[in-house]
GUGU-393398 format. One line per field, with one value per residue (C-alpha): residue in three letters; x negated, y, z negated. Coordinates in steps of 0.001 Angstrom, whole numbers. Example, Ala and Ser with C-alpha at 12.3 -4.5 7.8 and 13.67 -1.06 7.14 Angstrom:
res = c(ALA/SER)
X = c(-12300/-13670)
Y = c(-4500/-1060)
Z = c(-7800/-7140)
END
This chain:
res = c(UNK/UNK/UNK/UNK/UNK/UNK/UNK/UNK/UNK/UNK/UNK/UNK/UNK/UNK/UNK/UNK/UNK/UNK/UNK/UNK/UNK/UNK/UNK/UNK/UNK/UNK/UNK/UNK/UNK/UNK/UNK/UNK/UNK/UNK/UNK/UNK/UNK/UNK/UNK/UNK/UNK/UNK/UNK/UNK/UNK/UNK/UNK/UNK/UNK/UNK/UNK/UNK/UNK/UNK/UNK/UNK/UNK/UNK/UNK/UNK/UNK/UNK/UNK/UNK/UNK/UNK/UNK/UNK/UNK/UNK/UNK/UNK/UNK/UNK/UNK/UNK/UNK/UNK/UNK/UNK/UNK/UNK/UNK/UNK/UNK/UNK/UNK/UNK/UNK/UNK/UNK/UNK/UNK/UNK/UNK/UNK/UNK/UNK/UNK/UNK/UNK/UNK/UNK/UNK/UNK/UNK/UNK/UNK/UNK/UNK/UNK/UNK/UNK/UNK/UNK/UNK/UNK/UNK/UNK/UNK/UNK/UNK/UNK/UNK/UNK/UNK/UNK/UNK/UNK/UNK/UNK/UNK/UNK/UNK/UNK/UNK/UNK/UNK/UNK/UNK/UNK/UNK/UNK/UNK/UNK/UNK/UNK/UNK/UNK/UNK/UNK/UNK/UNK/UNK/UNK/UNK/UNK/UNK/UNK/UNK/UNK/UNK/UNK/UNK/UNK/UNK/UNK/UNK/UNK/UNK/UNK/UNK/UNK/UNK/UNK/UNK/UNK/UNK/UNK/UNK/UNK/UNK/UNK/UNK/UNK/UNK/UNK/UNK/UNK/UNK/UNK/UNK/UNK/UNK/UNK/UNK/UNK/UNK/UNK/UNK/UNK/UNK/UNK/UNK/UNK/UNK/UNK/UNK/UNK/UNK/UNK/UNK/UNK/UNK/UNK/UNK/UNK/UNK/UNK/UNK/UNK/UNK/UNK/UNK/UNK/UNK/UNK/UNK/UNK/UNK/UNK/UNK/UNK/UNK/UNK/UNK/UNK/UNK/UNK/UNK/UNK/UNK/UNK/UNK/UNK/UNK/UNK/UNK/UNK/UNK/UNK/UNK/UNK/UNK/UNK/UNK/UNK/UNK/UNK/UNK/UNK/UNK/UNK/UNK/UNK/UNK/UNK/UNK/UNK/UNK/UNK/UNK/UNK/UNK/UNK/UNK/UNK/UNK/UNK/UNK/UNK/UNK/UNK/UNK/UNK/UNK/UNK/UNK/UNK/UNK/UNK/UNK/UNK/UNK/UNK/UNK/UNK/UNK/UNK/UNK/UNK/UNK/UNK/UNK/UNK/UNK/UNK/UNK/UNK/UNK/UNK/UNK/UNK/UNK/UNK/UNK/UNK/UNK/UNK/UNK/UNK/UNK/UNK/UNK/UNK/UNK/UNK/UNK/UNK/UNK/UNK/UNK/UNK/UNK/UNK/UNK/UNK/UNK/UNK/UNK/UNK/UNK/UNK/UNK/UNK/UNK/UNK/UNK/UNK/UNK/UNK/UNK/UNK/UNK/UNK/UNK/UNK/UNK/UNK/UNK/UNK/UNK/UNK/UNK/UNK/UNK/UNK)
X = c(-287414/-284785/-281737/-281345/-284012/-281957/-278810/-280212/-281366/-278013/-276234/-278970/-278532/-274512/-274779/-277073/-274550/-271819/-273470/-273976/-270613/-269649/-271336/-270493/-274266/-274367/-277957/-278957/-281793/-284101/-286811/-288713/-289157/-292309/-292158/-295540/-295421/-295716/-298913/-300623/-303552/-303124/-305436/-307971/-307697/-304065/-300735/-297083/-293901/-291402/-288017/-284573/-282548/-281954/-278182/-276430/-277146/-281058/-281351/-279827/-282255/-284616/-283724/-286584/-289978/-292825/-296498/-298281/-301843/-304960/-308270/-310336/-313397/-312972/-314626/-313888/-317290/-317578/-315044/-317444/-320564/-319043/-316725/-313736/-316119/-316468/-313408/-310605/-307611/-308578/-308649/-305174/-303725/-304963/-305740/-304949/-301290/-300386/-299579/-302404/-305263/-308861/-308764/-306097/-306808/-306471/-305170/-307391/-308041/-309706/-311340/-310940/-309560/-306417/-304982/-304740/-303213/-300833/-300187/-300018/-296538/-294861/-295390/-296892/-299885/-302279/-302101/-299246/-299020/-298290/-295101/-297810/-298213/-300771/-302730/-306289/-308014/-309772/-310388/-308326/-308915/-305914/-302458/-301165/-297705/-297206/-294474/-296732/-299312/-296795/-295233/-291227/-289735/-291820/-290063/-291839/-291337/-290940/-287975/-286161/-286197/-285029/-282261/-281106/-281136/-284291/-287001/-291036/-294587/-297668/-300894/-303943/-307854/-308400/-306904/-306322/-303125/-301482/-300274/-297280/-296057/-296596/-294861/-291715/-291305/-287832/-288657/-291841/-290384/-293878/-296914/-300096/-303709/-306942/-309739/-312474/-310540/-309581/-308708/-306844/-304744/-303913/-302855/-300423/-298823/-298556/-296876/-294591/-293852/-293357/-291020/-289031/-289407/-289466/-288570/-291729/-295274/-298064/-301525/-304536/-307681/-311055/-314081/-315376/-315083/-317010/-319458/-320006/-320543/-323195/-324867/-324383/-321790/-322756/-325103/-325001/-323162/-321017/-320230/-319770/-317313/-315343/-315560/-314279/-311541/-310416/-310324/-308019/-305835/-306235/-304062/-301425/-300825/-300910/-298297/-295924/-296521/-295843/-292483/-289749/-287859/-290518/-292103/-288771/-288345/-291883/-294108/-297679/-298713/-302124/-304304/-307042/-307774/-311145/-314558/-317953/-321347/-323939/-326971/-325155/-322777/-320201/-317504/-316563/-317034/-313497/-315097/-317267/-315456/-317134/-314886/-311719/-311324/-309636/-307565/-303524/-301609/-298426/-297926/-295448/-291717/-290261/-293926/-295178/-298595/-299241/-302012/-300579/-301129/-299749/-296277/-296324/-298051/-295609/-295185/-298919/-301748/-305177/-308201/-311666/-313103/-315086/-312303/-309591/-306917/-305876/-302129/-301129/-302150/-299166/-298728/-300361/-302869/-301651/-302499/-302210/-299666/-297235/-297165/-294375/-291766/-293332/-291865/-288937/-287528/-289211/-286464/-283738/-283869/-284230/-287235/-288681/-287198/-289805/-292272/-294463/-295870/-293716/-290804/-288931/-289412/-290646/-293865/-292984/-294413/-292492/-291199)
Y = c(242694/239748/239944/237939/240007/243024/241478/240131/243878/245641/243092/243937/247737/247561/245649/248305/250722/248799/248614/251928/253074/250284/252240/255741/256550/259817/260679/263636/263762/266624/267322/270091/268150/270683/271566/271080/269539/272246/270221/271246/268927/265352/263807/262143/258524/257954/259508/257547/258946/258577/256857/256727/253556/251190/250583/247952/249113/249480/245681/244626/246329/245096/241429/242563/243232/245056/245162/247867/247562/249733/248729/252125/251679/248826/248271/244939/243788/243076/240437/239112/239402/237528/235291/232845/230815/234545/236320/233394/236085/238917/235909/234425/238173/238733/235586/232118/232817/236578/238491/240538/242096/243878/246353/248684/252381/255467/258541/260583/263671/262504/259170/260120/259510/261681/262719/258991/257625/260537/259292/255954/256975/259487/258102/261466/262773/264949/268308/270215/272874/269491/268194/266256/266774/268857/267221/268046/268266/264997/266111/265846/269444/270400/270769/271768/269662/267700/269540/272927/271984/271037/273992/272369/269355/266423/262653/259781/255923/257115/258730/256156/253791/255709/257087/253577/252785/251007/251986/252156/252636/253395/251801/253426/253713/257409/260876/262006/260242/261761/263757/261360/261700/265297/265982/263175/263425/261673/259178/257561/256168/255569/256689/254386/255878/254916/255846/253059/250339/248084/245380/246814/248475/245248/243617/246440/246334/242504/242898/245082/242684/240054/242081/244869/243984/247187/247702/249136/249042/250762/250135/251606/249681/251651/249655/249245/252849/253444/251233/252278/255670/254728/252083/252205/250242/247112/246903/243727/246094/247143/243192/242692/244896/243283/239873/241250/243102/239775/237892/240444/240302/236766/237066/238683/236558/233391/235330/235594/232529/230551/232578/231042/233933/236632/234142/234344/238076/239799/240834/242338/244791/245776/247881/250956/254610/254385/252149/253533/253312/250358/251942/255230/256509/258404/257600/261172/261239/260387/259675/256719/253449/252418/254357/254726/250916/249497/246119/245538/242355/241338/238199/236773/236139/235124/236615/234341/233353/234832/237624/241197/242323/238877/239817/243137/242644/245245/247744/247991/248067/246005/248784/247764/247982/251158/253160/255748/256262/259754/261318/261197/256695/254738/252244/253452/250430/249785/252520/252896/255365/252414/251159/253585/251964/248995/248907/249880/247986/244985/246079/246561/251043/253589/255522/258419/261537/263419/260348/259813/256502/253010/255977/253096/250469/248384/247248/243081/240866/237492/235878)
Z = c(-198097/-197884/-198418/-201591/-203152/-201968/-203368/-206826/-207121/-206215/-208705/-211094/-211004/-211412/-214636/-216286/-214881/-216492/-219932/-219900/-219434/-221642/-224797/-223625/-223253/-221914/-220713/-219501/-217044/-218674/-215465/-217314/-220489/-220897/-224434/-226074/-229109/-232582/-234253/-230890/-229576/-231144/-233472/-231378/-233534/-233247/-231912/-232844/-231580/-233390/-231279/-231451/-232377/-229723/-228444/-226503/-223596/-224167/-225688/-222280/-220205/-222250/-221346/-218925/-219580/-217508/-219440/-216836/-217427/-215995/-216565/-216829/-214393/-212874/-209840/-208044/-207214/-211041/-210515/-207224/-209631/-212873/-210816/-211810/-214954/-216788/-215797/-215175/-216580/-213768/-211675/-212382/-211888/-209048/-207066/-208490/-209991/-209007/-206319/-206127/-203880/-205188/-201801/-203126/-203289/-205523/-205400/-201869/-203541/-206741/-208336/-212153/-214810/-215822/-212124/-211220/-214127/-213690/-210376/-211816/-213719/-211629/-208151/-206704/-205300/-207210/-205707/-206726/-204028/-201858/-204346/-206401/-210100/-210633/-213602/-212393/-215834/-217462/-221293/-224142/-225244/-222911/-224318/-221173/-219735/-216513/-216112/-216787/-214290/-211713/-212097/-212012/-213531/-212977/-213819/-214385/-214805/-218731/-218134/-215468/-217700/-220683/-218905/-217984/-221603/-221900/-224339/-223372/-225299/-224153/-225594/-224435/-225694/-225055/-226622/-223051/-222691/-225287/-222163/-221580/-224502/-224584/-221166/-222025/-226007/-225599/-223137/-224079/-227325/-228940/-228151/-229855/-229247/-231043/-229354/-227543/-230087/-227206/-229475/-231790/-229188/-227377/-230934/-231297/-227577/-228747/-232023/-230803/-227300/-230365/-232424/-229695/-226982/-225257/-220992/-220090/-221397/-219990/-221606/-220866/-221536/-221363/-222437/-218803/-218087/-221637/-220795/-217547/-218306/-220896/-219357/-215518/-213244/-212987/-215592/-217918/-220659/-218105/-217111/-220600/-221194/-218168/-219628/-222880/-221744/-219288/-223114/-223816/-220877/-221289/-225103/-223195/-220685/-223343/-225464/-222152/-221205/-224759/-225221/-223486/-223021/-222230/-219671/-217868/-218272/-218240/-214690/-215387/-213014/-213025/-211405/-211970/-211826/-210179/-209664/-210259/-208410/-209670/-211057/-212171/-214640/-212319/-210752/-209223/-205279/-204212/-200671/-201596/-201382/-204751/-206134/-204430/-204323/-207001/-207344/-207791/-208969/-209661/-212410/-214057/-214111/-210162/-208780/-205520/-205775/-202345/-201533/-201846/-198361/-197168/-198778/-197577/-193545/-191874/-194549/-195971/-193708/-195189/-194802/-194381/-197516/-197039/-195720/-197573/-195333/-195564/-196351/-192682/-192325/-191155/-192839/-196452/-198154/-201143/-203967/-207522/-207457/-206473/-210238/-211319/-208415/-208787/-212546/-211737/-208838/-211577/-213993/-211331/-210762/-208719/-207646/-210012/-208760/-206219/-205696/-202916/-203414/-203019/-203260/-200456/-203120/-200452/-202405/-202400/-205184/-203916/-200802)
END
């Protein structure tokens, strides 16, 4: 890390301290939010949280945007197979504009769903009875907590960023993820679900970029993963669904882009829970690279368009692309549990409380 990153981010974290003092926000940092909701399970079209209004100090952290985005199922030999011509926007992301790299890794112990999104927003492992987070379940029948499965107070990126002042949404195309909501009800200030409507989800994340303007995103997009478990990996329904979800990606990064003041402001991260294995439907053996190798990119706002690994030669190590470096590797690849520090040294904060992954905030997305 230089130094003048290390100094724009000190400077960066002592004005939101300011502001914050400034309007006598008082936070207090609730680790067992574990409360499950009365109405019980969610309905499986749609879940809104409702949010509180925003203050001074929120609108100033929110002069800084992150969009997190996983693509559900995406395995990076799609991108190989369709190419630059039928996927440019994966390609900008990851290669021709971002920071990124398609040899990242997900969590060891499992390649599904639920656990490594989990991972995704509190930084930890899976297993609880080693500090992770417990979430081992992949259904949306389960109205159990984080916190609940964990078995102690569990943060998350959610709740950094609240506590700073800054408001965040998450966007997603499956019930399942009413779980972040459910496990930080006052930190995830709304929660928009509509089940395998990947359109209509990434309209909403964009009308509300247009019109709040919110901190943090995090949007979940699950049409490969759909198709993949109807069709096959790597079947032409499969590569369709890739090439439709890149249009989508693709609206995003034109809305950033054409705003003058989100193009300064906003980074994309994006990454995935898992790959699958052409010519079946699963995606489940956590030892078979297929599915434990995922891609991770960095675009946007003061990002260097320099491969990830490049950026980060002493602190990551590159593995070949059939390996999963277990717990005890020195230096880690780079993993999808990196995306909740990632966000948050973005917006200028601390680690989540209790994270394992990128807990140094070391993870470097420019020069």
């Amino acid at each position: 890390m230089t130094s003048l990153r290390l100094g724009a981010r000190l400077r960066t974290r002592a004005l939101t301290a300011t502001l914050v003092v400034a309007c006598s926000l008082v936070l207090t940092h609730a680790g067992s939010t574990a409360a499950t909701p009365a109405s019980g399970r969610p309905a499986a079209s749609q879940v809104t949280a409702s949010e509180p209004v925003p203050t001074a100090a929120r609108l100033a952290l929110n002069s800084k945007h992150v969009i997190a985005i996983s693509v559900d199922g995406l395995n990076p030999a799609a991108l190989t197979k369709l190419g630059p011509s039928k996927t440019p926007n994966l390609h900008k992301l990851i290669v021709t504009q971002g920071a990124g790299t398609t040899n990242a890794r997900t969590q060891i112990e499992m390649t599904v769903t639920l656990p490594n999104h989990t991972s995704m927003v509190t930084g930890r492992r899976i297993k609880a009875s080693a500090g992770g987070h417990g979430v081992t379940w992949n259904t949306e029948t389960s109205t159990r907590t984080v916190q609940q499965a964990a078995g102690h107070p569990v943060s998350s990126v959610f709740e950094k960023v609240h506590a700073a002042g800054g408001r965040t949404a998450v966007f997603s195309t499956k019930a399942k993820f009413a779980l972040f909501d459910r496990s930080w009800p006052t930190s995830v200030g709304r929660s928009y679900i509509k089940v395998e409507q990947n359109g209509a989800v990434t309209t909403a994340l964009r009308d509300d970029l247009a019109s709040v303007r919110r901190s943090f995103y995090f949007l979940h997009l699950g049409l490969p993963d759909q198709r993949g478990h109807t069709y096959g990996w790597m079947s032409p329904q499969y590569l369709d669904g890739v090439k439709r979800i890149d249009l989508l990606l693709g609206s995003i990064m034109i809305q950033v882009r054409r705003d003058p003041a989100l193009s300064k402001s906003t980074v994309i991260i994006l990454t995935s829970d898992h790959g699958g294995v052409p010519g079946t439907r699963d995606h489940g053996k956590a030892t078979d690279p297929r599915n434990f190798r995922v891609p991770f990119a960095f675009w946007g706002a003061g990002v260097d368009n320099i491969p990830l690994y490049t950026l980060n030669r002493t602190t990551r190590r590159v593995p070949s692309t059939t390996y999963q470096p277990g717990f005890g590797a020195s230096p880690q690849p780079i993993r999808n549990g990196e995306l909740a520090n990632a966000a948050l040294d973005v917006l200028g904060l601390g680690p989540v409380t209790g994270s394992l992954w990128d807990r140094n905030q070391d993870l470097a997305w420019h020069d």
